[in-house]
N, C-alpha and C positions, 0 to 999 in steps of 0.2 A: 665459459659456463656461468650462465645465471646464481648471484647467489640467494638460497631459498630462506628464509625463517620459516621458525616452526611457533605455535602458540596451541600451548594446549590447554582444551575448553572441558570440561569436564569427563578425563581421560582421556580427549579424544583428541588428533593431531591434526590440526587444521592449517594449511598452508595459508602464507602469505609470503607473494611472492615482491621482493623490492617495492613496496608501499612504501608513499613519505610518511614523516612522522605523524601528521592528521591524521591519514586515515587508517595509520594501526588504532590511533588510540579511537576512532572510530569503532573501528574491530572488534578493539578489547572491550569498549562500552556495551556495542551490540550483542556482542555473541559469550562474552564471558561475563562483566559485570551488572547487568542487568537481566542476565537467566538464571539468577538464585539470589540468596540472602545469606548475605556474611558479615561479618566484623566493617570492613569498606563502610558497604552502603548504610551502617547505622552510622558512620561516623560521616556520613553524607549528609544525614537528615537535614543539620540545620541549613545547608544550603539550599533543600528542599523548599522548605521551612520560609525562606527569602525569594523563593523562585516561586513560590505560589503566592506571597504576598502583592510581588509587584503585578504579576502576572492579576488576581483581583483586582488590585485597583486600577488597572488597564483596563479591565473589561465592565467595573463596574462604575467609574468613575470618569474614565475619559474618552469615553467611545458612547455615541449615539446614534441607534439606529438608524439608518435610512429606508422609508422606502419605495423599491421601485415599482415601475407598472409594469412588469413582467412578473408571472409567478416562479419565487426563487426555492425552489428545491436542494436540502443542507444536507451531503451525507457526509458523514463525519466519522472520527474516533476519539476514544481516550486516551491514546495510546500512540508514544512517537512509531508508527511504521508497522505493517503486520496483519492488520487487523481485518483483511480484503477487501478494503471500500472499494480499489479501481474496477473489480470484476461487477460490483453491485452498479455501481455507476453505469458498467456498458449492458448492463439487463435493463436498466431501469431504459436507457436513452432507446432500447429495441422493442420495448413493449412498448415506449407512448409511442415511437414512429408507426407503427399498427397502426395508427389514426393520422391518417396522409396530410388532415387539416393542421394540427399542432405541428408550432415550428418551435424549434426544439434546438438547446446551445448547451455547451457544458462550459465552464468558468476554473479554471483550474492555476496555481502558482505559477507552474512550471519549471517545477523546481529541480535548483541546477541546470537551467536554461540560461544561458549568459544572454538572451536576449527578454528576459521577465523582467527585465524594469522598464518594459516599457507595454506596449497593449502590442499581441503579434494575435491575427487568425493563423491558425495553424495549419499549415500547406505539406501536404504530405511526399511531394514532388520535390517541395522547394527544401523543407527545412529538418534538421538532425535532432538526433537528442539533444547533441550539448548545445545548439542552440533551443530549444522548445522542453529538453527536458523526455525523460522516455515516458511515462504516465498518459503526457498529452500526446505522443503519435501512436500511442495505444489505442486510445479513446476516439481519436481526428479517424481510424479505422471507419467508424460508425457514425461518426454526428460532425457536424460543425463545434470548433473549439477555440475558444480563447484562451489566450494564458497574459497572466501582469500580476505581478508581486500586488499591484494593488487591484484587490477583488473589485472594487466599486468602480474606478474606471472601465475593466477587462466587460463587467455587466452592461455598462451604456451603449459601449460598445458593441455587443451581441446584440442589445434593443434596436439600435441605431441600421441592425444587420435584419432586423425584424422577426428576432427570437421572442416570444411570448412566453416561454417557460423556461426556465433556467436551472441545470442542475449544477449547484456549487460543489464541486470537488475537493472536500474537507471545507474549514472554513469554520468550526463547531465553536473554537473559542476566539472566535472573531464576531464581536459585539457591535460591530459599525455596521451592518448589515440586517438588514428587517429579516427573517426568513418566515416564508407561507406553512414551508413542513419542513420538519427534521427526525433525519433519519440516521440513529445511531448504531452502527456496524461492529459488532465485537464479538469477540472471541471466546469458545465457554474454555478455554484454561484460563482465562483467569478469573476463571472464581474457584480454581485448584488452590487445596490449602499454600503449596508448594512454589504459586507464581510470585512474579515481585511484584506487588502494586503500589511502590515507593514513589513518590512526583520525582519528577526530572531536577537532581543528577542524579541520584539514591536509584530509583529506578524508572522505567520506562515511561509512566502516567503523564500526562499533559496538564491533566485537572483527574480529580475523585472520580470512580466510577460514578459515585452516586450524584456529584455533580453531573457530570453527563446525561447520564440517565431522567433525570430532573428536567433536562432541556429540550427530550427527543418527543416526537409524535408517536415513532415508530420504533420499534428495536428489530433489527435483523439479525439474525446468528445462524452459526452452522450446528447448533446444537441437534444432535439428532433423535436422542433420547425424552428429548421434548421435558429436559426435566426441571430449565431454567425459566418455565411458566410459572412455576412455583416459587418460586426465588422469590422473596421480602422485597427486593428492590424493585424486580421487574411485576410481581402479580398487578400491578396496576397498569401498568401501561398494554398495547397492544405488538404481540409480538409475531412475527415471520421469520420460517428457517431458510436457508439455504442449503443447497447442496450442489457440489462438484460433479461436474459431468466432465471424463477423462473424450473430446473425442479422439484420437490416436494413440488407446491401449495396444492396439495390434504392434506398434511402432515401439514401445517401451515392456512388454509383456516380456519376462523369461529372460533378457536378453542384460548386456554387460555393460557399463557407462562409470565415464569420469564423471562425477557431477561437479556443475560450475554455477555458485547464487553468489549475488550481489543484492542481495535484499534483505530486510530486516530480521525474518524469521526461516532461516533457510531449511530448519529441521521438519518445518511441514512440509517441504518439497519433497524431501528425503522418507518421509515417513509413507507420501503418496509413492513414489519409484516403487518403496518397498513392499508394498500394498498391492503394487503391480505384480511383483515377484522378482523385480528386477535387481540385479546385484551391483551394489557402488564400489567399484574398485577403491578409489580416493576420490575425495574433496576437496574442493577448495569454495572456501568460505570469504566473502568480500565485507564490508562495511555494504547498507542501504545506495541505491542509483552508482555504483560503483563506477569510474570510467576507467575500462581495461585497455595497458594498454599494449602493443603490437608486441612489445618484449615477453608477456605474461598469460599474453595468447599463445604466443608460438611454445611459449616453455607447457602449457597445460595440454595443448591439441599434440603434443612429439609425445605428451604420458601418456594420451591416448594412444596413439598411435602402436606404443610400444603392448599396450595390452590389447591390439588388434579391434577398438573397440570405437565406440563414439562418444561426445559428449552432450551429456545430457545437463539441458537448463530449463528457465522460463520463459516465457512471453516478455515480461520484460526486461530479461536483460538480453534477452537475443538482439534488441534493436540498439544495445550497447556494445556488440561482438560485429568487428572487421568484416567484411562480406566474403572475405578471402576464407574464411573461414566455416560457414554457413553450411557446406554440404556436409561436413563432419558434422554436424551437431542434430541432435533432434531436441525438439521443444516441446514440452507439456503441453499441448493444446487444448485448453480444457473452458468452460464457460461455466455458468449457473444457472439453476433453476431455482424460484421461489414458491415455496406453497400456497396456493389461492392468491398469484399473481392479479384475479379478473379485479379480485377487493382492493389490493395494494392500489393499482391502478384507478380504481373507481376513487377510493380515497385522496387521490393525490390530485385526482380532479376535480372533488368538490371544491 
C-alpha cells in the first residue's frame, strides 16, 4: 500500500501522493503559500526585493532588442502560471488561420521539455510532453510549433520554416526580443483585495501588475462584469473579455468525479465542475506541468473506482496521464471566445 501525505491548504485536504521533496515544496509554494498573505510571505519580501532587482537590471540593462522580419505577437502574464494565456494563444492562432494566406508559428519554451535546449518543430506523432513539454502538444493541435529555451533561435527557425507572423507564447519579461503587439492576459482576482500580488518568492508576481500593464498593446481578461474598464490602471489602455465556452457539459453535468490538476490554479477548475453541478468526491492537487507517475495514477484512478465514478481533469494535464488510463477520465473540453474578435484581428494586422 501506497504511502499518501496529507497537506492541508486552507481547511481543505489536499493529497499528495509520494512526491519528492521538489515538488512538495512546489505544492506548498503553489497552492498554500502564495494563495493568501501571512506572517511567511512578509518575511519574504526582501528576497522579493533582490529577485526584482536582478531581474531589472536583466531586462533593462543587458538584453537588446532584436528585430525580426516576421511579425512577433507577445502574449504574456504577470503572473508565474494561471493566468489562461495557452487557451488565448490557440484563439488567437484560429482566427488568423481564417486567412488561408498568413503563415502562422507559435514560439513557445517548452517547458519541462528535456529536449528545449535545443530548437525542436513539434511533431505530434513523434514527440511526448516530457520531451516538448504539454503547452506545446496543446497548441502543435492547431498551428505549426516551436519550442527552445532560447526564444530568438526557436523565431529564425519558424522564419527559416516561412512563418511571417509569430505568436510568442509568454515571453513578457524577455527584453531581447523586438515585439510588433503585446498582449497581456490576466486574471480579474487579482485586483481582489484578498489576492497576493507579492513578486516571486513572497508571492506569485513576475514583475508589478503595473509593470505589465505599461508594456501591453492589449489587455484580455475574463472579467465579465466589464468593470475592470474602469480600473486606474487599465482605463487607458484597450481591453477584450474573454469567455469559457464548456464544449462537453452534457459529459460533466450532474454527475460524480475524482478531480485530478497539475496546474497552477486548480480552484478554477473546481469552481467550473461546480458550476456544472457536478460533485468532487476528492482531490488531488499536483505542483504546475506535474509528471504523474504510473504509481499515483493507479493509486487516484482505484479512488475512483471505488466511488463507481470518473476522473475528472484538463486539457492539459490529460496529455501528462498514462493512455492506460484515458477511458476513465473525462476532460474539460472547453475553448474561448473573445468580444469583437473582427477588431482584435484587424489590430493585430495592422
Amino acid at each position: 500500500m501506497m504511502v499518501i501525505e496529507c497537506l492541508v491548504v486552507d481547511g481543505l485536504l489536499e493529497k499528495i501522493i509520494n512526491m519528492n521533496f521538489i515538488d512538495k515544496i512546489a505544492c506548498y509554494i503553489q497552492h498554500s503559500l502564495w494563495s493568501k498573505v501571512t506572517l511567511i510571505n512578509y518575511l519574504l519580501l526582501p528576497l522579493s526585493a533582490i529577485y526584482s532587482l536582478f531581474r531589472n537590471l536583466r531586462y533593462y540593462f543587458f538584453q537588446t532588442p532584436i528585430k525580426f522580419k516576421s511579425k512577433i505577437v507577445c502574449v504574456g502574464n504577470s503572473i508565474s502560471g494561471g493566468a489562461g494565456k495557452t487557451p488565448v494563444v490557440i484563439r488567437l492562432v484560429e482566427l488568423l488561420s481564417q486567412d488561408n494566406k498568413l503563415d502562422i508559428a507559435v514560439v513557445t519554451r517548452g517547458y519541462k521539455g528535456n529536449l528545449s535546449k535545443k530548437v525542436v518543430k513539434v511533431n505530434l506523432k513523434k514527440h511526448s510532453y516530457k520531451e516538448v513539454g504539454d503547452e506545446a502538444l496543446l497548441i502543435a493541435e492547431y498551428t505549426t510549433v516551436f519550442i527552445s529555451k532560447n526564444r530568438k533561435l526557436a523565431i529564425r527557425m519558424a522564419e527559416k520554416n516561412g512563418a511571417k507572423i509569430i505568436i510568442l507564447d509568454d515571453g513578457f519579461q524577455d527584453n531581447s526580443i523586438h515585439k510588433d503587439f503585446s498582449i497581456l492576459v490576466i486574471s480579474t482576482n487579482i485586483f481582489k483585495p484578498q489576492t497576493n500580488t507579492f513578486l516571486i518568492p513572497a508571492g506569485p508576481m513576475r514583475e508589478s501588475l503595473k509593470t505589465s500593464i505599461g508594456k501591453a498593446d492589449i489587455i484580455i481578461t475574463s472579467d465579465e462584469n466589464h468593470k475592470l474598464a474602469k480600473h486606474k490602471l487599465i482605463i487607458s489602455k484597450e481591453l477584450f473579455h474573454q469567455q469559457q465556452v464548456i464544449k462537453n457539459q452534457e459529459e460533466i453535468q450532474n454527475k460524480e468525479f475524482v478531480l485530478l490538476c497539475g496546474i497552477a490554479q486548480p480552484e478554477r477548475v473546481e469552481k467550473t465542475a461546480k458550476n456544472l453541478n457536478a460533485k468532487i468526491i476528492k482531490k488531488y492537487f499536483f505542483p504546475d506541468h506535474y509528471n504523474f507517475s504510473l504509481n499515483e495514477l493507479e493509486e487516484i484512478y482505484d479512488e475512483a473506482k471505488k466511488f463507481n465514478c470518473k476522473v475528472l481533469t484538463t486539457k492539459k494535464d490529460f496529455v501528462r496521464i498514462n493512455s492506460k488510463f484515458h477511458c476513465n477520465t473525462v476532460v474539460i473540453d472547453y475553448s474561448i471566445e473573445i468580444n469583437d474578435e473582427d477588431r482584435l484581428i484587424k489590430k493585430l494586422l495592422t
